[in-house]
N, C-alpha and C positions, 0 to 999 in steps of 0.2 A: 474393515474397509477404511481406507485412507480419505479422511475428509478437510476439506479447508471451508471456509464459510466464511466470507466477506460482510460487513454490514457499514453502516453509519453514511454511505453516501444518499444523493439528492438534489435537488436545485438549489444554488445559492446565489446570490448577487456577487460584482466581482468588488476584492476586497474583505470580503464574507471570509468565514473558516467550516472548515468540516473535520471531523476525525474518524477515520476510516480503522476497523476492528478486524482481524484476521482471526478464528478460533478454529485450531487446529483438532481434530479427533481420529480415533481411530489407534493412532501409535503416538508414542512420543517421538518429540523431534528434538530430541537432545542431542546437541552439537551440531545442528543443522544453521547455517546460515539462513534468513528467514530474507525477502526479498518482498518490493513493490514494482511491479511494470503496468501499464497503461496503453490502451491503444485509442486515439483518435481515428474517428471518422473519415475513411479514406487512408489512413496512414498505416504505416507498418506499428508493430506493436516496438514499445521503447524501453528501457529502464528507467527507474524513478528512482531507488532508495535500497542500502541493503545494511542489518544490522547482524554481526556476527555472535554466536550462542556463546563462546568462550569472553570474551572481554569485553561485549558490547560496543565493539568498533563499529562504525557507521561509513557509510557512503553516499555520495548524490550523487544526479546529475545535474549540470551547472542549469537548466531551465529551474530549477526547484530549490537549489539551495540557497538557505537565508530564510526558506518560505516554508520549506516543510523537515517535520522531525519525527523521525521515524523511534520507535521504544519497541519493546517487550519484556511480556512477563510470562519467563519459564516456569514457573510454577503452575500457568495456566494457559500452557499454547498458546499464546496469545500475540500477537505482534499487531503494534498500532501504525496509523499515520498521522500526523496529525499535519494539518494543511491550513497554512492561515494567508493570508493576504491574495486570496485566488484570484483568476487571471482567468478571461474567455479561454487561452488556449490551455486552460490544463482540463478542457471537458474533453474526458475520452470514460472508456471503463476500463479501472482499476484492477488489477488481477495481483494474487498475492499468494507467493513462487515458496515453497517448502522442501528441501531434498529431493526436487526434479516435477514435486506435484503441484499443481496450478489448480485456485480455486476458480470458483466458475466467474465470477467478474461481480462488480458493481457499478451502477451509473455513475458517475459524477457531472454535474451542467453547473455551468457557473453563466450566471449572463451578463450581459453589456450594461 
């Protein structure tokens, strides 16, 4: 069975950093584009960040770039986020997208 497991979110102050852990099981996800979406309260869910399995090309969306850097490490299913200079609006949960599979989410709250 296909698992993703999100960790490292929580409350932070804004300004604050978190790094958010995606550890994938189950199958490997070689050559899979590994992904970050986020959904605030009341809002539709969005794109955050995507890091491709062959070259490590990366992607943002323009709320997040400059501020967060997305990695992995295929040796260990693993895809990060790392989030620094947070911002009241980036509290939503974190959801972290594998060849169509979406893990179950993590909190993120960053406060005022």
């Amino acid at each position: 069975q296909v698992q993703l497991v999100e960790s490292g979110g929580g409350l932070v102050q804004a300004g604050g950093s978190l790094r958010l852990s995606c550890a994938a099981s189950g199958r490997t996800f070689s050559g899979y584009t590994m992904a970050w979406f986020r959904q605030a309260p009341g809002k539709e869910r969005e794109f955050v960040s995507t890091i491709s399995w062959s070259n490590g090309g990366t992607n943002y969306a323009d709320s997040v770039k400059g501020r967060f850097t997305i990695s992995r490490d295929n040796a260990k299913n693993t895809v990060y986020l790392q989030m620094n200079s947070l911002k009241p609006e980036d509290t939503a949960v974190y959801y972290c997208v594998v060849g169509g599979t979406w893990g179950r989410g993590i909190q993120v709250t960053v406060s005022s």
